[in-house]
N, C-alpha and C positions, 0 to 999 in steps of 0.2 A: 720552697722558700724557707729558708732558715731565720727562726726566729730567735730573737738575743734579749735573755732576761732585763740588763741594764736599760734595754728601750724601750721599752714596755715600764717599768719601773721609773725612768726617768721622765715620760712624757704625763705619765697620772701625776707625776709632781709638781709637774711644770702646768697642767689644768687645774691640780689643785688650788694652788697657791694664786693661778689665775682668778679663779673663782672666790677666793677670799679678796685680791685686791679689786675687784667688780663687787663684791660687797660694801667693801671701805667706799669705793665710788661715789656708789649710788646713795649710802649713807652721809656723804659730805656735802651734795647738792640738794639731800633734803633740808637740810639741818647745818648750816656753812659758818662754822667757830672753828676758833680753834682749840684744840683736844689738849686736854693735864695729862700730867702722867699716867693717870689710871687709865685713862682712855688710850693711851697710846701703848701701855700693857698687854689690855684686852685685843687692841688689835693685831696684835704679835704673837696672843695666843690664839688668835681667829686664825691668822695665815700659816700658823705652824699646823693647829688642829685639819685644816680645812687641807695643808700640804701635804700630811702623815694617810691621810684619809685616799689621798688621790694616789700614793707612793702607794699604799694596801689594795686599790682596786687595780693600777696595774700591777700589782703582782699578780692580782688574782685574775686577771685575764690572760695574763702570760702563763699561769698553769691551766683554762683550761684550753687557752690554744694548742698547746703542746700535749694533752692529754687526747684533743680532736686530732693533733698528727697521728699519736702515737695507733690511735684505735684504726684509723684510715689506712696504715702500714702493714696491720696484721691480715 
């Protein structure tokens, strides 16, 4: 099975950023206003923080998948 950095890279983003807007969620059914600027700021840097974060863990699963092929080869 061949494995392809971009997908691995692409789906950590795509859970990240899941996971910051399942945060906003659940923070707007606590607490149901509507958000000023500064709050809608923070939540731009929550989804971006929380998307960079998911892009970094797939990368880092996509090297050590390929680090487990590599050893498995020899």
């Amino acid at each position: 099975m061949k494995y392809n950095k971009r997908t691995f890279i692409i789906v950590g983003l795509i859970l990240g950023f899941l996971c910051g807007v399942l945060l906003i969620i659940k923070a707007y059914t606590q607490f149901p206003s509507l958000p000023g600027p500064f709050e809608l700021c923070i939540q731009i840097l929550i989804l971006g923080f929380l998307g960079a974060m998911g892009l970094a863990l797939g990368f880092i699963v996509y090297l050590i998948t390929t680090l487990f092929r590599r050893k498995r080869r020899k």
